[in-house]
C-alpha positions in Angstrom: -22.7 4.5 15.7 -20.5 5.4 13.0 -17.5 4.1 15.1 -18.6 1.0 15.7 -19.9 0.3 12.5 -16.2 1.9 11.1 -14.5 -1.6 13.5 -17.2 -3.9 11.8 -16.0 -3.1 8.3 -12.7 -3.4 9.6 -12.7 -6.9 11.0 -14.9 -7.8 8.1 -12.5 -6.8 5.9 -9.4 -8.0 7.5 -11.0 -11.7 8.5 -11.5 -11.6 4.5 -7.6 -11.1 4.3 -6.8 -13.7 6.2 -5.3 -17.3 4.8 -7.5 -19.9 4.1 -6.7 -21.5 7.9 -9.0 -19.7 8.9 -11.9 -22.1 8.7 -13.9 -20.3 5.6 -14.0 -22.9 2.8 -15.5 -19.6 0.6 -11.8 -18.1 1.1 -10.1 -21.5 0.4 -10.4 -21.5 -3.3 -9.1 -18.1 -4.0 -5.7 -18.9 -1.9 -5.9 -22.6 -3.9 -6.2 -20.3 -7.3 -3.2 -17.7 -5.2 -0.7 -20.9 -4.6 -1.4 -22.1 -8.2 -0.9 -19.2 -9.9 2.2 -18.9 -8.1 3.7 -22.1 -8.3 3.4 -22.9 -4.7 0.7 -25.3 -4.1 3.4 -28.5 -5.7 5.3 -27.3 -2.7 2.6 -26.8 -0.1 1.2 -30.5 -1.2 5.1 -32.2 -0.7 5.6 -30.7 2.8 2.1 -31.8 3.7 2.5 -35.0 2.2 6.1 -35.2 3.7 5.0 -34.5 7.3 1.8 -36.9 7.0 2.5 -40.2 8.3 0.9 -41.5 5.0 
């Protein structure tokens, strides 16, 4: 039991990692806040922007 409870925490854990694609809009804000911090979310708005159609 301790084994299988060991690979819960661990996919638990590492679906928490994972980017905001990943369909949780609780783990969108925090890589929003991330790519702000860092300066990237002016660039990750002009390439989405550039590749819309809009």
């Amino acid at each position: 039991m301790r084994r299988t409870e060991s690979r819960g925490d661990r996919v638990s854990r590492s679906h928490y990692r994972l980017p905001a694609i990943a369909g949780q809009p609780c783990s969108l804000l925090p890589t929003l806040f991330l790519l702000s911090s860092r300066g990237l979310l002016s660039r990750l708005i002009l390439i989405l922007s550039s590749s819309s159609p809009l």
